[in-house]
C-alpha positions as semicolon CSV with decimal commas, in nm:
position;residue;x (nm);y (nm);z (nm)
1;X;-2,291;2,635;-0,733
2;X;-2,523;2,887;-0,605
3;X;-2,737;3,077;-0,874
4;X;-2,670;3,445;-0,847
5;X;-3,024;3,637;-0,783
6;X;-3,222;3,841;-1,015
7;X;-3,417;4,127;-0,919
8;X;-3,765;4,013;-0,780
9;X;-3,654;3,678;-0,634
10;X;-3,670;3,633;-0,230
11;X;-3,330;3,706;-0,092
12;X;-3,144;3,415;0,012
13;X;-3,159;3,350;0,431
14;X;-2,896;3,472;0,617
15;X;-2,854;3,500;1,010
16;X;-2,580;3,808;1,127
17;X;-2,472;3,928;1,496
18;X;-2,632;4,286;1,551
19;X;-2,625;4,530;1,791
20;X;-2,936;4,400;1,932
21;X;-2,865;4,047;1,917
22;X;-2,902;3,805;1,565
23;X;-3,067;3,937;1,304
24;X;-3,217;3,657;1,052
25;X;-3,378;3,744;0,764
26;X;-3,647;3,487;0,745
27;X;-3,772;3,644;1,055
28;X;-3,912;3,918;0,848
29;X;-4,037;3,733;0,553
30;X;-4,367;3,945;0,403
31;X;-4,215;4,279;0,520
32;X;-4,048;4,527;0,317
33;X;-3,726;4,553;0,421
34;X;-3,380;4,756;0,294
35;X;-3,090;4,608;0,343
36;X;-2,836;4,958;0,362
37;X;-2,523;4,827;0,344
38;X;-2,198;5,028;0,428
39;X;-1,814;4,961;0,450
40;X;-1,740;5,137;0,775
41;X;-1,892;5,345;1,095
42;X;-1,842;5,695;1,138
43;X;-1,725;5,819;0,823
44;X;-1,891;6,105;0,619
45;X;-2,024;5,897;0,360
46;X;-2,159;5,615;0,540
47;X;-2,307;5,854;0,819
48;X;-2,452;6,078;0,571
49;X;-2,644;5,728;0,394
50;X;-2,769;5,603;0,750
51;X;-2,869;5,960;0,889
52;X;-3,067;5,988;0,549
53;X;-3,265;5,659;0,605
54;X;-3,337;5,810;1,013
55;X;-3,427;6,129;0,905
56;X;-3,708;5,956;0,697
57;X;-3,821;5,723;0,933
58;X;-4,161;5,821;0,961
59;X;-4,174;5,777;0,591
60;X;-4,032;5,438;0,621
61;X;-4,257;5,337;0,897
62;X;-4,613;5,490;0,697
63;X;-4,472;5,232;0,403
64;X;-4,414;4,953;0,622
65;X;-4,031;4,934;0,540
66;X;-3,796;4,845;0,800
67;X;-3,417;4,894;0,750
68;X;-3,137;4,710;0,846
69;X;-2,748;4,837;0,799
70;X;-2,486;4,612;0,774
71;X;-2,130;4,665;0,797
72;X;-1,830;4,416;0,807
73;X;-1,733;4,630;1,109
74;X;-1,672;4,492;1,478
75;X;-2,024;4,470;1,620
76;X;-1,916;4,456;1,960
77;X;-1,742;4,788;1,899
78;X;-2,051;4,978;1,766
79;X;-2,257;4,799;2,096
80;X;-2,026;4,984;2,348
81;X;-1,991;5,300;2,165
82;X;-2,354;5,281;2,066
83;X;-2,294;5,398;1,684
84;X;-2,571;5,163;1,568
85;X;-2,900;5,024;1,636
86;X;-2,979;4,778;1,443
C-alpha cells in the first residue's frame, strides 16, 4: 500500500485527458504548479475559484506558477462548450 504524502514531497505522477489533450504531471517537473481542483463546471462556487486564479494570471505568470483545474466532469463536454482551458 501506497504511502499517503506529506507536505513537501513531489506529487505522485499522474497522466489525465484535458481539454487540450493529456495532461501528465511529470511533464512539468521543476515548475510551480497548482493543482485547483473543483467538483463541477459552471456553478457559482467553482466559477468564482477558477475566475479568481484568471483574474491573477499575470501574477501567476511573474511567479512562474502554472495552474491546472481538474474536475471529475465530462471533458469532452467542457471541449465543445469551451468552459475550460486547461
Amino acid at each position: 500500500m501506497a504511502s499517503t504524502p506529506q507536505v513537501g514531497d513531489p506529487a505522485p505522477d499522474f497522466t489525465l485527458d484535458g481539454t487540450n489533450g493529456p495532461c501528465t504531471l511529470s511533464s512539468l517537473r521543476g515548475q510551480r504548479v497548482v493543482l485547483a481542483f473543483y467538483p463541477g463546471d459552471e456553478t457559482m462556487v467553482c466559477t468564482k475559484q477558477l475566475c479568481s486564479y484568471r483574474d491573477r494570471a499575470d501574477d501567476l505568470s511573474a511567479l512562474g506558477v502554472t495552474v491546472i483545474g481538474v474536475s471529475g466532469k465530462d471533458v469532452a463536454r467542457r471541449r465543445r462548450s469551451g468552459t475550460a482551458t486547461g
